[in-house]
C-alpha positions in Angstrom: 4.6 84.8 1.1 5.3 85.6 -2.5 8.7 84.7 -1.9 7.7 81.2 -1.1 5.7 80.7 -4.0 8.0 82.1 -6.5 10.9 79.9 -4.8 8.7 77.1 -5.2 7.8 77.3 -8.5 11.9 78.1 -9.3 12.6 74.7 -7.2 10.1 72.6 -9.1 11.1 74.0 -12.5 15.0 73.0 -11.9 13.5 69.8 -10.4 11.7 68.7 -13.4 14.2 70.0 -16.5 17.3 67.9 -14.2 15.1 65.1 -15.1 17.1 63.3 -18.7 14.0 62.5 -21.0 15.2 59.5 -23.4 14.7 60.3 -26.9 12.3 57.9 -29.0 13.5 56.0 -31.3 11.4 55.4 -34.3 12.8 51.8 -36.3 11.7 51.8 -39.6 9.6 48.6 -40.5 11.1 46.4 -43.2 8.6 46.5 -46.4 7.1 42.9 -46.6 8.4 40.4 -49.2 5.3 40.1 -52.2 5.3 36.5 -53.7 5.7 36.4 -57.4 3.6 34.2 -59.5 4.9 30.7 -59.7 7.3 29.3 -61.6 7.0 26.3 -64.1 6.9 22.9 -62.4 10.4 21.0 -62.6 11.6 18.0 -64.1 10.4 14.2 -62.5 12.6 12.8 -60.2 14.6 9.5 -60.3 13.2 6.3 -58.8 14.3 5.6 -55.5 16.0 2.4 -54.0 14.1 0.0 -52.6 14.4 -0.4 -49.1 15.4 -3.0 -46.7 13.1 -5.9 -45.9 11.9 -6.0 -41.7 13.1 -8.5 -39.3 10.6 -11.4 -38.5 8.5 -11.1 -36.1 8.5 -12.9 -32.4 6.4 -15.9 -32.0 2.8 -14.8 -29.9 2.3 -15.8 -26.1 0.1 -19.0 -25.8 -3.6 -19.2 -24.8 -5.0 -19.6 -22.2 -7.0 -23.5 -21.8 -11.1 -22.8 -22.1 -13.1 -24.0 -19.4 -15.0 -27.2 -19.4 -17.8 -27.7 -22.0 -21.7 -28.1 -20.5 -22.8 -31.7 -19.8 -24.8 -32.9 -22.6 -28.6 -34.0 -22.6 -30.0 -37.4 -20.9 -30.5 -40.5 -23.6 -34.0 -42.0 -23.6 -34.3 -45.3 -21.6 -33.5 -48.1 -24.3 -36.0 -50.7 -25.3 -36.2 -54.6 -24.5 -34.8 -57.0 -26.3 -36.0 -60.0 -27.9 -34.0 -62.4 -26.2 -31.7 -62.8 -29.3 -27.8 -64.1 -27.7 -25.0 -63.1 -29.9 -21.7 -64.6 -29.4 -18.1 -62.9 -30.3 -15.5 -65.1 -30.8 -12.5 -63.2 -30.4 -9.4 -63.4 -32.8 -7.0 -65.5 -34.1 -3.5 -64.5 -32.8 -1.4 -63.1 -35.8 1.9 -65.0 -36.5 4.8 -63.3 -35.8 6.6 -61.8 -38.7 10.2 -62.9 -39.4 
């Protein structure tokens, strides 16, 4: 039996160093960039061209006709009169012009 174990452990030992471990690979990290203080402010720049004028626009899309205004209020009944006749007498025709 103390074969078995011995063999065993031999077995598991050539087992386990067969086994290729990858190496690790360490990447150095890049320092980060500091800002320096800023700079003095440059010169104006040039006026730019004026642009184009837009296109005119379309003309709109017509209303819609409202609905029918409300019937207005009844009149008081008018009073008699005193029998007073009044005659029109209608126009003289106009003369043609030449």
């Amino acid at each position: 039996m103390n074969r078995t174990i011995v063999i065993s452990a031999l077995l598991a030992m050539s087992s386990l160093s067969a086994c290729e471990k990858p190496a690790t690979v360490y990447v150095p990290v890049a320092p980060a960039a500091v800002p320096g203080p800023a700079g003095p402010q440059g010169a104006t720049g040039s006026q730019g061209a004026q642009g184009m004028t837009g296109s005119e626009g379309m003309t709109g899309n017509r209303g819609v006709q409202g609905n029918q205004g409300n019937d207005g209020n009844k009149g008081e009944t008018g009073r008699p009169g005193d029998a007073t006749t009044v005659v029109v007498v209608p126009a003289a025709p106009s003369t043609p012009a030449n």
